[in-house]
C-alpha positions as CSV (number, residue, x, y, z in Angstrom):
1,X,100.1,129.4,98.5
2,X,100.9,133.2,99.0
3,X,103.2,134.4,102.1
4,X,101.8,137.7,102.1
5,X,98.2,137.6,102.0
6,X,96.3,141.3,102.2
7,X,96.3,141.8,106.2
8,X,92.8,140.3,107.5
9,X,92.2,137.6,105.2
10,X,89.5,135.1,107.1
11,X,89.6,132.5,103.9
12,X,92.2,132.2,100.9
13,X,92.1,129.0,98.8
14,X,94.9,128.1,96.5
15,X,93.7,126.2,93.1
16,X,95.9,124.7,90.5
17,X,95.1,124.0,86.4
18,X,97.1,122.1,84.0
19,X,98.7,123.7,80.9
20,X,100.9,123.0,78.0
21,X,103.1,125.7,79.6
22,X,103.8,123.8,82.8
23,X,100.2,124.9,85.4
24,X,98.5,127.9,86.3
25,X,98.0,128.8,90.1
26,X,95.1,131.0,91.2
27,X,94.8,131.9,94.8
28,X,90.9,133.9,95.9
29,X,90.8,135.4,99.2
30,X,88.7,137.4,101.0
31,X,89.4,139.9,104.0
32,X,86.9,141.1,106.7
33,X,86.7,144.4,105.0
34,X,84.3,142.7,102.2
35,X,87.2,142.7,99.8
36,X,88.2,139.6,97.4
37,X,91.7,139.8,96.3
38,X,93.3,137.4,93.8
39,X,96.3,136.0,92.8
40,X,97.6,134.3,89.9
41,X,100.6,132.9,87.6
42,X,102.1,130.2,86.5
43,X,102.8,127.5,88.6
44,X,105.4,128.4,91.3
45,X,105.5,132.0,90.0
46,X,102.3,134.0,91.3
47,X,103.3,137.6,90.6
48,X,99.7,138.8,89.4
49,X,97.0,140.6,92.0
50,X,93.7,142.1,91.9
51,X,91.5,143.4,94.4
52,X,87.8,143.9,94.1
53,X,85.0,144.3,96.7
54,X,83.2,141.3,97.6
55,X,82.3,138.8,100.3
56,X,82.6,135.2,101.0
57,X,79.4,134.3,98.6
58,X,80.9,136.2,95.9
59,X,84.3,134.7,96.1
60,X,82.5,131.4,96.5
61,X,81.1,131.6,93.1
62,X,84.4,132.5,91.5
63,X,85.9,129.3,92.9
64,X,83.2,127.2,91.3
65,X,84.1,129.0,88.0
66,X,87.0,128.0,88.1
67,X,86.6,124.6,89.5
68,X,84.1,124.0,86.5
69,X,85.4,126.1,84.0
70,X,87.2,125.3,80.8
71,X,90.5,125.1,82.5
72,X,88.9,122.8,85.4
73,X,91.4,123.8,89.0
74,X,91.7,121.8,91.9
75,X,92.1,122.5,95.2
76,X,96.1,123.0,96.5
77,X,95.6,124.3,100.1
78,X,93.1,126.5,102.1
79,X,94.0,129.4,104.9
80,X,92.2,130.4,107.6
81,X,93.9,132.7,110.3
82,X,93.5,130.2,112.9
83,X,95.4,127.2,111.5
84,X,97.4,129.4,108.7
85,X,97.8,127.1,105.2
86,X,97.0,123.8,106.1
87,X,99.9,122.2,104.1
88,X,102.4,124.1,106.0
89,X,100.3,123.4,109.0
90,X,103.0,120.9,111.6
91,X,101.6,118.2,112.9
92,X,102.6,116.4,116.1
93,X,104.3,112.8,114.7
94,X,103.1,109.6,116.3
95,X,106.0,108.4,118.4
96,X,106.2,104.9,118.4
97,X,105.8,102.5,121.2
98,X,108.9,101.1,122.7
99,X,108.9,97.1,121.6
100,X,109.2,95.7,125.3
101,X,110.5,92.0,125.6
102,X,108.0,89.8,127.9
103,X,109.7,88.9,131.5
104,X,110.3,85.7,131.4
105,X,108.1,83.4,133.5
106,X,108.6,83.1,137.3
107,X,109.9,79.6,138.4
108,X,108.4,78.2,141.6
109,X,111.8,76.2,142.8
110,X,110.1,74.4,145.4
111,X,107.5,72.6,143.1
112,X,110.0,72.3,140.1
113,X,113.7,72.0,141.6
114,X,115.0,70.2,137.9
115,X,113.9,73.3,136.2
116,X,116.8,74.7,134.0
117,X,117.2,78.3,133.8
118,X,116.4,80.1,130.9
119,X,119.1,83.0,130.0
120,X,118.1,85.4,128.0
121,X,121.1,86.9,127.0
């Protein structure tokens, strides 16, 4: 994941390959201005950047390279402006439901006067 993506990205993906050196991380945007930039390094240390033009097709196709290339990356995370990365994305926790003790059952006095009472403390 990059904090600073170039202003106007509409897509970025994050990727991640296995090395003998510990991982490589590539991040491929792409901004509305038809521009791909990159980002790469080893894992945890992205410090490389390029910038080329190109649209969504074209960075598209460099993401299956690298999916199915010799170093075979995975998908980390994805970006889109609306919902920023989706692994910092916060989600709402489930709250769980209060356990509620049943009410003990009403006793009719007049049709059971030797009914004991039932404490329930």
């Amino acid at each position: 994941m990059i904090p600073n993506l170039h202003p106007n990205t509409s897509y970025a993906v994050h990727l991640r390959a296995s090395s003998v050196s510990g991982g490589k991380d590539w991040v491929g945007s792409v901004a509305s201005n038809n521009e791909i930039h990159t980002y790469w390094g080893r894992t945890g240390q992205i410090s490389q950047h390029a910038a080329k033009p190109g649209d969504m097709s074209a960075l598209n196709k460099i993401i299956d390279s690298k999916k199915h290339g010799k170093d075979s990356y995975s998908p980390v995370d994805e970006f889109t402006p609306q919902h920023g990365w989706l692994s910092q994305k916060k989600e709402t926790p489930v709250q769980p439901q209060p356990k509620v003790k049943p009410a003990a059952p009403a006793v009719d006095w007049i049709e059971a006067p030797n009914e004991s009472i039932n404490w329930d403390f």
